[in-house]
N, C-alpha and C positions, 0 to 999 in steps of 0.2 A: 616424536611429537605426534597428539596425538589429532587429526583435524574432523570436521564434519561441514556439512554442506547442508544449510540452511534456507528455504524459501518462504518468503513470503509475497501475499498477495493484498490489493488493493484495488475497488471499485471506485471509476470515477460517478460525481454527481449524477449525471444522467443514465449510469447502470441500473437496470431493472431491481438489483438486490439493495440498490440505496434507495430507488424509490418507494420501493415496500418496507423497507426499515420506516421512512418516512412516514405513512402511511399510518405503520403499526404505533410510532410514536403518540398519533395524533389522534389516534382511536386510546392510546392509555391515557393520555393528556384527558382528554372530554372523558373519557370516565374519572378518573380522579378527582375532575373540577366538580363533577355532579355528586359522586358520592365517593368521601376518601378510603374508605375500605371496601371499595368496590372491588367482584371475584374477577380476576384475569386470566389470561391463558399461562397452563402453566410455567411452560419455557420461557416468556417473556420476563412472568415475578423471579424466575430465580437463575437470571444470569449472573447479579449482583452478587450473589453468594454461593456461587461456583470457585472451586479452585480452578488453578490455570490448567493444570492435568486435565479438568473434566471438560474444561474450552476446548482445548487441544494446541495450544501453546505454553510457551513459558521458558523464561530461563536464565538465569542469572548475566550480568552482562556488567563489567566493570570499567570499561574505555570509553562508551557514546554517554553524552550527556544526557540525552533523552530516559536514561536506564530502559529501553528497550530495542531488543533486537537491532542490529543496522538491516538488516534485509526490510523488516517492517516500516522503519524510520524511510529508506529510500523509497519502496513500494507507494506508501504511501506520500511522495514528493512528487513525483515522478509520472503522475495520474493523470498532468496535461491542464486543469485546469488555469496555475497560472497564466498558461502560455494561451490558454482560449482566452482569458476575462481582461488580459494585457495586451488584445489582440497580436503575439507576435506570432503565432499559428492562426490567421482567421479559420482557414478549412478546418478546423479540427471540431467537432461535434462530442457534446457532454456523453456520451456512453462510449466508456472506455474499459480497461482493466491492463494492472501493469503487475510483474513479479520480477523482484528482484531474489536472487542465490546469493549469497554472501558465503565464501571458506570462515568458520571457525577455526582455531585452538584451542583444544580443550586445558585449560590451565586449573589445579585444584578444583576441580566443579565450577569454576566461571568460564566460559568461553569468552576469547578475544577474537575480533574482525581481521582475517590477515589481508581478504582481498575480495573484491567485487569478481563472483564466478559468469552472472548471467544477472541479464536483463531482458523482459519479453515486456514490448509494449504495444496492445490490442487497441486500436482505436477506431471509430469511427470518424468519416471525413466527409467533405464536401467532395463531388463525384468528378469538377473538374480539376481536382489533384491528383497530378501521376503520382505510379507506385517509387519512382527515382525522388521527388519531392519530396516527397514523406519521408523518406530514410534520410535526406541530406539532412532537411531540418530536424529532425530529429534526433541525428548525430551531435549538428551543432546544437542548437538546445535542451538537448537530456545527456544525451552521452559524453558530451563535453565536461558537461555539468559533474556528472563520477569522475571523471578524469581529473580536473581541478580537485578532488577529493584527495590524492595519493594515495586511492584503495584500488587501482587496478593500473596493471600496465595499458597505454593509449591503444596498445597494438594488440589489444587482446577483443577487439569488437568485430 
């Protein structure tokens, strides 16, 4: 069998790269409003009609409902903000960034998820949370969370 190891990654809301996404949104936005064929930058007009090759993702995926990626589907779960806007993490601060590794199987050019490889999650905190805090709560509410999944053994954190 043939496997691969897949990563993906995800910024949370208060990462510098969403806040300039933002940014740039709302500078296409006001040009648009003022003039609809207005000239833009060009990377921004033509993400839209990029293939996935040319993003530098992609790939067929026939088991998650989302038809994408599970590394990307968790990455981007996994980013904190529930747990900040739910306050069950108060200390946790919007700039964050998390990757998940997911094993493939490569099955006729589809890969299938066999198991959650790795998980790295970068956050920003409140300064009187110890570094033991963070991991516990984070155990229990993220890595708990893959666990209840049946995509990785408990014992593999």
């Amino acid at each position: 069998m043939e496997t691969l190891l897949f990563t993906s990654e995800s910024v949370n809301e208060g990462h510098p790269d969403k806040l300039c996404d933002q940014i740039s949104d709302a500078v296409v936005d006001a040009c648009l409003e003022q003039r609809l064929l207005s000239t833009l930058s060009r990377d921004t007009a033509q993400v839209d009609s990029r293939c996935p090759e040319e993003i530098g993702a992609g790939m067929r995926v026939r088991t998650i409902p989302e038809c994408m990626p599970l590394s990307h589907v968790l990455a981007t779960q996994l980013g904190g903000a529930r747990l900040t806007k739910d306050g069950t993490c108060p200390w946790l601060r919007p700039d964050g960034k998390t990757q998940a590794t997911v094993e493939y199987c490569n099955v006729k050019g589809a890969v299938d998820p066999i198991r959650v490889h790795t998980v790295v999650i970068s956050t920003q905190h409140d300064e009187t949370v110890t570094n033991d805090e963070i991991a516990r709560e984070l155990k229990e509410h993220v890595i708990n969370y893959l666990a209840n999944l049946d995509l990785m053994p408990f014992n593999t954190f």
